[in-house]
VMD Tcl script that draws the C-alpha trace (Angstrom):
set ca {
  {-2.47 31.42 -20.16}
  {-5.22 28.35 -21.48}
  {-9.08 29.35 -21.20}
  {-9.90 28.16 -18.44}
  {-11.44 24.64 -17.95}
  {-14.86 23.40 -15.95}
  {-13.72 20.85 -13.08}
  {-17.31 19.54 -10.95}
  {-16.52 18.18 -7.56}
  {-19.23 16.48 -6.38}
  {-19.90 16.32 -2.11}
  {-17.59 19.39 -2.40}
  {-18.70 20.04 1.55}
  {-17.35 16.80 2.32}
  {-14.10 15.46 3.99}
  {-12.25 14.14 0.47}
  {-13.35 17.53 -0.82}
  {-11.74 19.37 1.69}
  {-8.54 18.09 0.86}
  {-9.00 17.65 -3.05}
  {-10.02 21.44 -3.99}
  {-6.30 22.80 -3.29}
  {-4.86 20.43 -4.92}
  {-7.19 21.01 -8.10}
  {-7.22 24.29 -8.05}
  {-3.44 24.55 -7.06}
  {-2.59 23.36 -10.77}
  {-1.64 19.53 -9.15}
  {-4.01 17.92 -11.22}
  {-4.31 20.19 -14.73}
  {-1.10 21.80 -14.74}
  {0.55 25.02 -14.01}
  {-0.23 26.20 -17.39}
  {-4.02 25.79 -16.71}
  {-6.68 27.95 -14.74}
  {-9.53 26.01 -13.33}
  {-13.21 27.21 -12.86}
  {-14.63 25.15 -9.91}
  {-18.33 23.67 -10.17}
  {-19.25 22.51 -6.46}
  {-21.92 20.37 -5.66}
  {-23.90 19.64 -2.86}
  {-26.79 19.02 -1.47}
  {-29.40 21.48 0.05}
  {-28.54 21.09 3.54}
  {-24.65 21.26 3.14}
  {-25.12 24.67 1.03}
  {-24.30 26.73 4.45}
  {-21.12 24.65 4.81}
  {-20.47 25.06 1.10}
  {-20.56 28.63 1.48}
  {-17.62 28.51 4.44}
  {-15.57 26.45 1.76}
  {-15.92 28.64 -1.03}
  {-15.14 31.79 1.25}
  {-11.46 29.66 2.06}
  {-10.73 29.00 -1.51}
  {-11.21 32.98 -2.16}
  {-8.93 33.22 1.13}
  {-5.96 31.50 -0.81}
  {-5.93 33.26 -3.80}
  {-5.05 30.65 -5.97}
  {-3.69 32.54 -9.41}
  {-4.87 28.91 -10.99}
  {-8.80 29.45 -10.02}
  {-10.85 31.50 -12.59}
  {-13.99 31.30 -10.17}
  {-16.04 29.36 -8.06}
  {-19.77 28.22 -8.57}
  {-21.57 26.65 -5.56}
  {-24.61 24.98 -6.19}
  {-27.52 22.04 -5.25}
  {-28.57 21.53 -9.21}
  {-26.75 18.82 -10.73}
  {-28.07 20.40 -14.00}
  {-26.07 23.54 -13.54}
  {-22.83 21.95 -11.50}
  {-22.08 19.65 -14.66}
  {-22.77 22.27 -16.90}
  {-19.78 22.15 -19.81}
  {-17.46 20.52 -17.41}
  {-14.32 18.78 -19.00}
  {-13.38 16.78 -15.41}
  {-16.21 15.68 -13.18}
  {-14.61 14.29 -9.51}
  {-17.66 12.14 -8.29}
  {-16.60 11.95 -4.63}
  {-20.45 12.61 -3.59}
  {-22.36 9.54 -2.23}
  {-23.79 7.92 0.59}
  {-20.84 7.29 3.33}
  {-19.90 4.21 4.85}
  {-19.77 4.02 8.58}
  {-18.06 1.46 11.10}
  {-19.66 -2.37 10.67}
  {-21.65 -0.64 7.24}
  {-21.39 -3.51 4.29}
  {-20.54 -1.93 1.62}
  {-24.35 -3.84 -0.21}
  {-26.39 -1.39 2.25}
  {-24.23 1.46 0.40}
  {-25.94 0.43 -2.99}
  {-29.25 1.14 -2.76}
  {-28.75 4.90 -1.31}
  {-26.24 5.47 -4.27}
  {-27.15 4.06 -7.36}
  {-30.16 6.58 -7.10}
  {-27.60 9.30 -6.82}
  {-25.64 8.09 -9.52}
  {-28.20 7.56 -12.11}
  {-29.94 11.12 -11.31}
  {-25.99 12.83 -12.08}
  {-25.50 10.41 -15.09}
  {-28.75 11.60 -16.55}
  {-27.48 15.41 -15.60}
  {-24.12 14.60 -17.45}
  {-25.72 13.19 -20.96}
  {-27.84 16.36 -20.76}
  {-25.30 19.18 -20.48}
  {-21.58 18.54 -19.74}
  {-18.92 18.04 -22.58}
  {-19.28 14.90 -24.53}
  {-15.52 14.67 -23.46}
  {-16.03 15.19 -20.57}
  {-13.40 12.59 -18.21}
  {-15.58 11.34 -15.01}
  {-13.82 9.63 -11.91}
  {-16.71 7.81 -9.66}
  {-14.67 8.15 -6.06}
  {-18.22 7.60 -3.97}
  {-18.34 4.22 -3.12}
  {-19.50 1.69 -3.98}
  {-17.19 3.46 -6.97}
  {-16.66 0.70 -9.52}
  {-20.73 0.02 -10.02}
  {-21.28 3.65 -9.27}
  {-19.62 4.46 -12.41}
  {-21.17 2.04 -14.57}
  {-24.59 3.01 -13.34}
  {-23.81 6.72 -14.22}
  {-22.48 5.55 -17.95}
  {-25.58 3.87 -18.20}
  {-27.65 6.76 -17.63}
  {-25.77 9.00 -19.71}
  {-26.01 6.85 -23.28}
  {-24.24 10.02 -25.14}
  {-21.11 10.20 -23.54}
  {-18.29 7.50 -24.68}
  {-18.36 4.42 -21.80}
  {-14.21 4.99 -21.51}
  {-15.41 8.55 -20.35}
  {-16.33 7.21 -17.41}
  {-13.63 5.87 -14.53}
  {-13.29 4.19 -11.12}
  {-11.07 5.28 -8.66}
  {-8.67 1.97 -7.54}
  {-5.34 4.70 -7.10}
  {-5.85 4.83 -3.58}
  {-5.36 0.97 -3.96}
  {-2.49 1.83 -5.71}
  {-0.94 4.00 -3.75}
  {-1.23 1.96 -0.68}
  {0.11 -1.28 -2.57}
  {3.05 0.70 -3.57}
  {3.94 2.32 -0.34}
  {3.79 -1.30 1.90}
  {6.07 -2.48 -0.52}
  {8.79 0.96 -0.59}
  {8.20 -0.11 3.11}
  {9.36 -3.44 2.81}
  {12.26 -3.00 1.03}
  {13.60 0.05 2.44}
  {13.69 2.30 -0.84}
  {11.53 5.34 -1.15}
  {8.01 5.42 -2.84}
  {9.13 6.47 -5.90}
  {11.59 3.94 -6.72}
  {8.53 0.77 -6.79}
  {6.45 0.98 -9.78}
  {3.70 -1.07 -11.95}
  {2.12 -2.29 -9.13}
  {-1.33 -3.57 -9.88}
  {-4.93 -3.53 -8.48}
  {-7.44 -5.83 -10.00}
  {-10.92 -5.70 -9.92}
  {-13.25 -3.86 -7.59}
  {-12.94 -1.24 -5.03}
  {-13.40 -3.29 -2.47}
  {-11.99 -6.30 -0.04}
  {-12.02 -8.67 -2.81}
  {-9.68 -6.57 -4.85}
  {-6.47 -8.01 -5.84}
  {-3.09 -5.79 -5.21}
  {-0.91 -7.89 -7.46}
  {3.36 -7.13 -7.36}
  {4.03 -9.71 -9.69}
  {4.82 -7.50 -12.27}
  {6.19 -4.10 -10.25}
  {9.68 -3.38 -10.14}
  {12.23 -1.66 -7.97}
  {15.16 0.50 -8.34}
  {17.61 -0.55 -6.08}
  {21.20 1.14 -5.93}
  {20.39 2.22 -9.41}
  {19.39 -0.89 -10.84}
  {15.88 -2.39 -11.72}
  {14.84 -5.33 -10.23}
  {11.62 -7.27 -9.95}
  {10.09 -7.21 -6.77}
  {8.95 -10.46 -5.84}
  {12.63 -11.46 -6.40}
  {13.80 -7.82 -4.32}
  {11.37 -8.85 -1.31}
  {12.32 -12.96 -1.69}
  {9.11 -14.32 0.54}
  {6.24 -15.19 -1.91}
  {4.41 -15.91 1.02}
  {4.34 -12.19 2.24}
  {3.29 -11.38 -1.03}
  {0.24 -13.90 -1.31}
  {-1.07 -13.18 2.49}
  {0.53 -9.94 4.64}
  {0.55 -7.72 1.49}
  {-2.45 -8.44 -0.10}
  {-4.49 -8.20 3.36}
  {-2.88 -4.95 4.41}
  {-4.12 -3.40 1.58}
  {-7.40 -4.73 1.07}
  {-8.52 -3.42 4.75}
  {-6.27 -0.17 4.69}
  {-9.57 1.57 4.50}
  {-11.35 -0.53 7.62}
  {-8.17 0.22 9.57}
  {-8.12 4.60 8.60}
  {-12.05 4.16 9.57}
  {-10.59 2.12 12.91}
  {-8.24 4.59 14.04}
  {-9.98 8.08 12.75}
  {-13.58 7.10 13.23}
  {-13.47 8.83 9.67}
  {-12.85 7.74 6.48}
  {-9.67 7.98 4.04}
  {-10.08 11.95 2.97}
  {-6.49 12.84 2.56}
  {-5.21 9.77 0.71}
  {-8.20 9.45 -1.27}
  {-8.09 13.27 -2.18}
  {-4.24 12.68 -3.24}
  {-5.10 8.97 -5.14}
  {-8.29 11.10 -7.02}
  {-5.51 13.97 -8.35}
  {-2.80 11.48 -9.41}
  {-5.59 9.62 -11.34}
  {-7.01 12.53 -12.67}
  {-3.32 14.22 -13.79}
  {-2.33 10.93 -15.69}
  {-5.62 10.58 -17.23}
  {-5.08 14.01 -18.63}
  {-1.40 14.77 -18.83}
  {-0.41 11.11 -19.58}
  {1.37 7.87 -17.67}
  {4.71 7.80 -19.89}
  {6.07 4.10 -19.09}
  {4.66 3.58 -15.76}
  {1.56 1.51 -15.26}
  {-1.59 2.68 -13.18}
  {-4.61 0.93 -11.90}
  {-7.67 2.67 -13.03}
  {-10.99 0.76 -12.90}
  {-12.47 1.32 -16.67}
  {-15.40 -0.97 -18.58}
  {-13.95 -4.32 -18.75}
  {-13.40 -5.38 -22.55}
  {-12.99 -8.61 -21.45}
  {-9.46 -8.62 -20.96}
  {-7.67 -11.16 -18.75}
  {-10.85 -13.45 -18.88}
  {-12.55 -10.44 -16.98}
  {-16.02 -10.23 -16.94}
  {-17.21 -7.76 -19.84}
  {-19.33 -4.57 -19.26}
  {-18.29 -4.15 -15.73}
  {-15.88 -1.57 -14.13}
  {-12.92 -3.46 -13.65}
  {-9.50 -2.61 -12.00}
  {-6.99 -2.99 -14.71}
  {-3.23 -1.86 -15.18}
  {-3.40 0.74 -17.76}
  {-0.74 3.68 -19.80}
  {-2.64 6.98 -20.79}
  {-1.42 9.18 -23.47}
  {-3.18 12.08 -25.51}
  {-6.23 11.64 -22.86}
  {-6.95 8.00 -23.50}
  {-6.34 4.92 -21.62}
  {-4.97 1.61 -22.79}
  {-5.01 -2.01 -21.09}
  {-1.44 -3.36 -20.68}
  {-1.39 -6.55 -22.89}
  {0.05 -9.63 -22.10}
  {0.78 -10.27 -18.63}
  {1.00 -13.71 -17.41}
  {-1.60 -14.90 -14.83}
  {-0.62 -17.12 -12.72}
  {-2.85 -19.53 -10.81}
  {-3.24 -17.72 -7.74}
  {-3.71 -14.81 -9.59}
  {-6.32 -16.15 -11.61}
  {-8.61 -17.40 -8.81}
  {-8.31 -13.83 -7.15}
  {-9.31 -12.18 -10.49}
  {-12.28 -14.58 -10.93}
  {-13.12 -13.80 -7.40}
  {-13.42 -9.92 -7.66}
  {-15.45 -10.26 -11.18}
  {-18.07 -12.38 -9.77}
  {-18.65 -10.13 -7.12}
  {-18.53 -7.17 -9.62}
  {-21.20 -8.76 -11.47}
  {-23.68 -9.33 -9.06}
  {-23.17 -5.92 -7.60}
  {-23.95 -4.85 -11.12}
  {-27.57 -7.40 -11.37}
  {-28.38 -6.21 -7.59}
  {-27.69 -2.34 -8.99}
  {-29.63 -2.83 -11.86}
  {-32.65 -3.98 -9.80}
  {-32.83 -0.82 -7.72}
  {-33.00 0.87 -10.90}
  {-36.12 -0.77 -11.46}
  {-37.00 0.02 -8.28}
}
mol new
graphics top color blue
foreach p $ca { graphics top sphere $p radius 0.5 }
foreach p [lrange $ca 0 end-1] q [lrange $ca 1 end] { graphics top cylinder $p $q radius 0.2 }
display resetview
């Protein structure tokens, strides 16, 4: 058996959390080669709560989960960690704009970005899941200079996963057989879900998917739409919001980040090289393949005028979350 490894979980009290500690500690995410020791963070009040959660992880003895460490100090819940799951922040209620989230979180964010530089691994792989997650992260690289910028990640899987399964829906074929679907840009409703490029197996056979589904206009309005408000709709229908599909999106990012994409595509929002005409130094949705632990940008894709206007669309926005984030830091 490996040494075991240091996973955080941040808001571990919380609804995503909930769901996401199985599956971590499960082997879902690392492997079932590799025992996890589970940091858990939360704050003060929840620590009662936390306590009830920690007594149910004991309760499935998991052969995966080395131990458990509950705890309000970000200083000792990042401690050595190699995988940090930021799912803590500020929630979003019914009618909330996501803007009013900012304020609350980037304080959060820079106070466990500063906790990161000063004692997890320099390794260390961080996925920002608390929303607003895509200038979330970037705040948090910013205040944690020592770790690498690619360290640090934005959770647009959910995206992903949702883009995939209305299309599987559309054309009748199970999940699995649509791939290299796309999310641009921000977590958010300007995000673009994108199945120019995905492709489906259909009685064996690949085939692109705009030709498979044959009604561009689908594509341009119904599909995009769907999956920009999935999230509004969840929040609609639970008065909660996504904690089981975000949970699942936050593994499968985390497993390909670590064990590696082989020829499928996934959207992961990373610091914008400029790629695409993107906006540099933001976290920005692109398609990327992971292997040894690293991600790469697919090259090359053609952008087609519609495209383009909806990738232009979601960078502006990115950027001026990023100035109005930056001024609360100066706050």
């Amino acid at each position: 058996m490996a040494a075991p490894i240091k996973v955080v979980v941040t808001g571990a009290a919380g609804q995503i959390a909930y769901s996401l500690l199985y599956q971590v500690a499960s082997g879902a995410v690392f492997g079932p080669e590799q025992p996890v020791y589970l940091h858990l963070l939360d704050i003060a009040p929840m620590m009662g709560v936390l306590e009830g959660v920690v007594m149910e992880l004991a309760d499935c003895a998991l052969p995966l989960l080395a131990g458990v460490l509950p705890t309000a100090n970000p200083e000792e819940a990042f401690k050595d960690v190699s995988a940090a799951f930021l799912v803590g922040a500020m929630p979003r209620r019914e009618g909330m704009e996501r803007k009013d989230l900012l304020s609350a979180n980037v304080r959060i964010f820079k106070e466990q970005g500063q906790a990161l530089d000063k004692v997890a691994r320099k390794d260390v792989k961080i996925l920002v899941v608390g929303n607003p997650a895509n200038t979330n992260a970037l705040i948090c690289s910013k205040y944690a200079p020592s770790i690498p910028k690619e360290n640090f990640t934005a959770m647009t899987r959910l995206d992903q996963n949702r883009a995939q399964s209305q299309l599987a829906a559309k054309l009748g074929v199970p999940v699995k057989d649509v791939k290299n679907v796309i999310i641009w840009g921000n977590h958010s409703s300007t995000q673009f879900p994108d199945a120019s490029n995905a492709i489906v197996t259909i009685g064996g056979a690949e085939k692109s998917v705009p030709k498979a589904i044959n009604d561009d206009e689908f594509l341009k309005t119904t599909f995009v739409s769907t999956v920009q408000k999935r999230g509004a709709a969840v929040i609609a229908a639970r008065k909660m919001s996504s904690a089981l599909s975000a949970a699942k999106a936050a593994s499968d990012h985390m497993r390909d980040w670590f064990l590696g994409t082989g020829d499928r595509w996934v959207s992961m929002g990373v610091v914008s090289d400029g790629s695409y005409g993107t906006p540099r130094d933001v976290v920005y949705s692109f398609p990327v393949t992971v292997s040894n632990g690293k991600w790469k940008i697919v090259q090359g894709l053609t952008i087609s005028d519609f495209a383009r206007e909806k990738l232009d669309l979601t960078g502006k926005e990115l950027v001026e979350e990023k100035q109005d984030a930056l001024d609360v830091c100066k706050d």
